[in-house]
C-alpha positions as CSV (number, residue, x, y, z in Angstrom):
1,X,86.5,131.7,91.2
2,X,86.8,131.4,95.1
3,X,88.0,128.0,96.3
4,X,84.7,127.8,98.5
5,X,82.6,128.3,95.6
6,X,84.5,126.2,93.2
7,X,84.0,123.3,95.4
8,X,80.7,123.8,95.7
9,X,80.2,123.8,92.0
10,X,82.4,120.8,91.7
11,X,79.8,119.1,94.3
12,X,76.8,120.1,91.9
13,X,78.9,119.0,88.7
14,X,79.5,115.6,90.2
15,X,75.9,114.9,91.6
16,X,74.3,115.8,88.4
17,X,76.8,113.8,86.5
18,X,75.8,110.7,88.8
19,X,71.7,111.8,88.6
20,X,72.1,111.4,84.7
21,X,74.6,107.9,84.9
22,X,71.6,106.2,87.2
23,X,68.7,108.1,87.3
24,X,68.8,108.3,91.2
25,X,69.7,111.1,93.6
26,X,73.1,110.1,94.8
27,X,73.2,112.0,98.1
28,X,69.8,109.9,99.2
29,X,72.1,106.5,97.9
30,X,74.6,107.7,100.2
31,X,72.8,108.7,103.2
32,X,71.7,105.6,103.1
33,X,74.7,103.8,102.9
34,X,75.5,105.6,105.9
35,X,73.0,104.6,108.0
36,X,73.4,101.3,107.0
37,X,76.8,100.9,108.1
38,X,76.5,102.8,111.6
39,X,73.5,100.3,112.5
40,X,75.0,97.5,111.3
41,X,78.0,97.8,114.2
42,X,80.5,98.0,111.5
43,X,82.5,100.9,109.5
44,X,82.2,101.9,106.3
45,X,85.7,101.4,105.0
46,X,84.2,97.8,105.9
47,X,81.2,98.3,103.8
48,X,83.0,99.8,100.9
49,X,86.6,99.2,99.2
50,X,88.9,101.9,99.9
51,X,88.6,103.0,96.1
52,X,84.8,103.7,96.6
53,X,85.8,106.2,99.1
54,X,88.5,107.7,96.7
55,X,85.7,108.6,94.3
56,X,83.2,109.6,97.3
57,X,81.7,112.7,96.8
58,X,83.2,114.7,99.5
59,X,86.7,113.3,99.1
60,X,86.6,114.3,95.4
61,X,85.4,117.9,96.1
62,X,88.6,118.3,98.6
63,X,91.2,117.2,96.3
64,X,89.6,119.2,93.5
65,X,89.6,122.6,96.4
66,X,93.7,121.7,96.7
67,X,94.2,121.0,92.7
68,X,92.7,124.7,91.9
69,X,95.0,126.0,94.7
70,X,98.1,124.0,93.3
71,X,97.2,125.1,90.0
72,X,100.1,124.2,87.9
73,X,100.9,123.5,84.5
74,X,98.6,121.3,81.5
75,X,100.0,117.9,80.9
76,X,100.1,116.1,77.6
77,X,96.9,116.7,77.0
78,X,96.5,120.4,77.3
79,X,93.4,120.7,79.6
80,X,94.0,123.9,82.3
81,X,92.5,123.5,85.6
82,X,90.2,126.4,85.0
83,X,88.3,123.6,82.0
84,X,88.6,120.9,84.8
85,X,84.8,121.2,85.9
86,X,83.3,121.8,82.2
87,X,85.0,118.0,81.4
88,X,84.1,116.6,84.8
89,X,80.3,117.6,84.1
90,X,81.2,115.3,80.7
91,X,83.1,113.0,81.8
92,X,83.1,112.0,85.6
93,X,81.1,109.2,85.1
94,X,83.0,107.1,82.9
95,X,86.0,107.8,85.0
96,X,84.5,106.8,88.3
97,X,83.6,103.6,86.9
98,X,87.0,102.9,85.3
99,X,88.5,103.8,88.8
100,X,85.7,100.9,90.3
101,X,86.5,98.6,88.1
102,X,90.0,98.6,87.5
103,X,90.6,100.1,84.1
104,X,91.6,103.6,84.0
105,X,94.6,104.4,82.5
106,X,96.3,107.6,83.1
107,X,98.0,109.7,80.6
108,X,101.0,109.8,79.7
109,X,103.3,112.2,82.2
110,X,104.3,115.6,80.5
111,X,108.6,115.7,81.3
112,X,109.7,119.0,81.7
113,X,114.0,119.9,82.3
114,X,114.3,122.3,84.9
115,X,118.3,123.3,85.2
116,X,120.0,122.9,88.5
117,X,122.0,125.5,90.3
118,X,125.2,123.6,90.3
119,X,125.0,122.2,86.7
120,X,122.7,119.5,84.9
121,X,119.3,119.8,84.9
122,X,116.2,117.8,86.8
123,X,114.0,116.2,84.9
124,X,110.4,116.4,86.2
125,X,107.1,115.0,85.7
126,X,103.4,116.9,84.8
127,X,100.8,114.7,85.1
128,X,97.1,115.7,83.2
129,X,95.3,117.8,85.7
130,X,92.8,115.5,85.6
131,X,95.0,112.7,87.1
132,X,96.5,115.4,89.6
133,X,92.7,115.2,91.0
134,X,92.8,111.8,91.2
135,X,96.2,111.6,93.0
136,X,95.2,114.0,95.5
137,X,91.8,112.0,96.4
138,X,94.3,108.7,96.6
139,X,96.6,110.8,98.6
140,X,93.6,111.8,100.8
141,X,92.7,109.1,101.9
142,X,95.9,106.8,102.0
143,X,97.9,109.2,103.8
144,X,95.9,108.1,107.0
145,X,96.3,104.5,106.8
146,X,100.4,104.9,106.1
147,X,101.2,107.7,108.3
148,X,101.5,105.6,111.5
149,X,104.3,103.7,110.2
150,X,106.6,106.4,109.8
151,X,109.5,107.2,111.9
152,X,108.9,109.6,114.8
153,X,112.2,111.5,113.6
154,X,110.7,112.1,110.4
155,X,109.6,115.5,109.4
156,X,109.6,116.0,105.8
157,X,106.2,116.1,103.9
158,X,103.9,115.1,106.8
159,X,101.1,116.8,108.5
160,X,101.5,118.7,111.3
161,X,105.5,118.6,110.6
162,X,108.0,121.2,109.1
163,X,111.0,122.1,109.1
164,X,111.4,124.4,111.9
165,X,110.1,121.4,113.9
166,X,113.3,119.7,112.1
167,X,115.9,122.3,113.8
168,X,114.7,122.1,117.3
169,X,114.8,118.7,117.2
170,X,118.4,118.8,116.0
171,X,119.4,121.3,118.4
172,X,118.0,119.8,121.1
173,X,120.5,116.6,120.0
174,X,123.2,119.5,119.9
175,X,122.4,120.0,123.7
176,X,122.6,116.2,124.8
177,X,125.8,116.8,124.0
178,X,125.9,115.0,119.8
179,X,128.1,116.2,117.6
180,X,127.7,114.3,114.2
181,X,126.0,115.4,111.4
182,X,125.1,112.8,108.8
183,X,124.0,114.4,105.1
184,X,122.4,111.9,103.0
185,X,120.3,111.6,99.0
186,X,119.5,109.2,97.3
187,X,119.6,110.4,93.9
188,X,117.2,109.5,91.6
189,X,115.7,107.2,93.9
190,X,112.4,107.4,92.0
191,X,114.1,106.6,88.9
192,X,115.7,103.9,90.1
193,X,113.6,102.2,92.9
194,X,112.2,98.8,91.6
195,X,108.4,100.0,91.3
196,X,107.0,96.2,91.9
197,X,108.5,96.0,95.2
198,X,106.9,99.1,96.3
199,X,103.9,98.3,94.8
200,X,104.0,95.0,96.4
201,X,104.8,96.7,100.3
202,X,101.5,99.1,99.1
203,X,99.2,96.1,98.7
204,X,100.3,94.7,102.5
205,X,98.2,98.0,103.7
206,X,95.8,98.1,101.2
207,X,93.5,95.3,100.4
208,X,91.8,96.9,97.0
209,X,93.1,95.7,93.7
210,X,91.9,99.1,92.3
211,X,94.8,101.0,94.1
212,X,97.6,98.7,92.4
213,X,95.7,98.7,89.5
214,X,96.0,102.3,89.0
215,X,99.6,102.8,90.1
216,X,100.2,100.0,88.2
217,X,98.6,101.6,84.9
218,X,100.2,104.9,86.1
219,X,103.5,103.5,85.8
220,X,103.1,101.8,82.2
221,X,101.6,105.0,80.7
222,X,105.3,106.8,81.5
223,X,106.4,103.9,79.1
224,X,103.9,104.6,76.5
225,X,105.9,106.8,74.0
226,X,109.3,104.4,74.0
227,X,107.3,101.3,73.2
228,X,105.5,103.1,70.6
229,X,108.7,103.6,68.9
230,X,109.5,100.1,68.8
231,X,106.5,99.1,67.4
232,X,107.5,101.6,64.6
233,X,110.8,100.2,64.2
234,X,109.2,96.9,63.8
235,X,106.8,98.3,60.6
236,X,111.0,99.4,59.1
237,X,111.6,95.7,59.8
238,X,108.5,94.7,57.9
239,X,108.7,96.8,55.2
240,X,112.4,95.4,54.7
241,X,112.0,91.7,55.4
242,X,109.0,91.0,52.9
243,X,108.7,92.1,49.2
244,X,105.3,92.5,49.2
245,X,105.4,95.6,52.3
246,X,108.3,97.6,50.7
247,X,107.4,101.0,50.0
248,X,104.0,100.6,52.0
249,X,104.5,101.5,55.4
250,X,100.6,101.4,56.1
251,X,99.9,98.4,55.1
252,X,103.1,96.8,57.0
253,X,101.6,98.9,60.1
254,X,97.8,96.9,59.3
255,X,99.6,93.9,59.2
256,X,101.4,94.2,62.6
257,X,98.3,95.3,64.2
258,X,96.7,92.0,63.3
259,X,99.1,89.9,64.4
260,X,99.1,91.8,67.7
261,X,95.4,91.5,67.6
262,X,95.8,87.1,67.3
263,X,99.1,86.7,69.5
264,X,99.7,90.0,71.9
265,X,102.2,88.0,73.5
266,X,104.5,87.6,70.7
267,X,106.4,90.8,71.8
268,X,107.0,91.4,75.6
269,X,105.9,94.7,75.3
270,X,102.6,94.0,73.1
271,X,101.9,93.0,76.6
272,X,101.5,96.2,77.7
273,X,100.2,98.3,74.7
274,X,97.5,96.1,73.7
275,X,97.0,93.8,76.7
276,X,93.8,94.2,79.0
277,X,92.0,94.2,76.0
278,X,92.4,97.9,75.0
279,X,93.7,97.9,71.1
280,X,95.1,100.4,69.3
281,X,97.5,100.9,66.3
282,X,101.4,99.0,66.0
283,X,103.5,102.0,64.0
């Protein structure tokens, strides 16, 4: 399908998605939101949070236009980006108001070892394509509000900057008569970077709980399948420490999930699985 038309079908997809959530034609809500932010003498990023225009109708049909040109691999839960508008029309609702309010959780990341030229391999993550939509409409809109602060000698992975821009500006060093070169990485700076600073220099910019709420999540789901496996090495524990669980795995898991239910703060990372008030199983 064409990008132009996808889009347009996206656009349909979402507004009958919202027409059956509230009964109302959401491009009349919106006009009207419109209007009453230009004759009131103030903007609408004053009107609405910054996450409201994340989910914004228009902003969502561009960063679904640039996930279908991306394309790209499924993530951990298989869904292609051709069956990204079928589950929209299904499920956009319920994610919109999880974005809103603060409780969407993103999947897992999908890790995939590509090998390196010179030896080892780089590890790298696949998010859900359904999360890749969401990133992009974050992207989208927070791009404006950071790029200002970057360094006018900066050139990588901005608009309206490349690389070739990179070389003149190096050669026009070359000319003024400069002769170092300085060649620096930081290697695995993602892996390494303390993810609550950043987080914390994000919210300076942005005053929206939604956005750190959703990096925030987006950074615990990574951690999902390692503190899964403790809980299971706790049900071992169980089923070793008392009589009356050896041999009976499932009922030592039963048991752990209801003392997670009364005391999720018994183990730090109960915290996380079960915290916010979203259960599940211990083993």
């Amino acid at each position: 399908m064409p990008i132009d038309d996808a889009e347009a079908a996206l656009g349909c997809c979402l507004g009958q998605a919202e027409r059956e959530a509230t009964g109302r034609n959401p491009r009349s809500a919106r006009d009207g939101a419109e209007v009453g932010a230009a004759t009131s003498g103030r903007t609408k990023s004053e009107d609405h949070g910054l996450m409201e225009q994340v989910v914004e109708r228009s902003n969502m049909q561009k960063a679904y236009s640039q996930v279908m040109r991306n394309r790209g691999a499924p993530g951990v839960d298989g869904l292609r980006c051709e069956d990204l508008r079928a589950w929209l029309q299904s499920h956009w609702q319920s994610v919109k108001a999880a974005l809103l309010d603060g409780t969407y959780l993103p999947r897992a990341v999908r890790r995939v070892d590509i090998p390196k030229p010179q030896g080892g391999v780089r590890t790298l993550g696949v998010p859900t394509v359904v999360d890749r939509l969401i990133q992009q409409a974050l992207h989208q809109v927070m791009q404006p509000l950071f790029e200002p602060t970057f360094s006018d000698g900066s050139y990588g992975f901005r608009p309206g900057r490349s690389a070739t821009q990179a070389v003149v500006q190096a050669a026009t060093y070359i000319r003024g008569g400069k002769r170092w070169v300085v060649d620096m990485d930081l290697e695995k700076f993602f892996d390494r970077a303390n993810h609550d600073v950043l987080m914390h220099r994000v919210a300076r910019r942005i005053d929206d709980r939604g956005w750190v709420n959703y990096f925030g999540a987006f950074y615990k789901s990574a951690l999902y399948p390692t503190l899964r496996h403790l809980d299971r090495k706790l049900v071992l524990w169980a089923t070793r420490k008392y009589k009356r669980l050896r041999g009976h795995r499932r009922r030592a898991a039963h048991w752990l999930a209801r003392i997670a239910r009364d005391k999720p703060g018994l183990f730090a990372h109960w915290r996380l699985l079960w915290g916010q008030g979203r259960m599940g199983r211990v083993g």
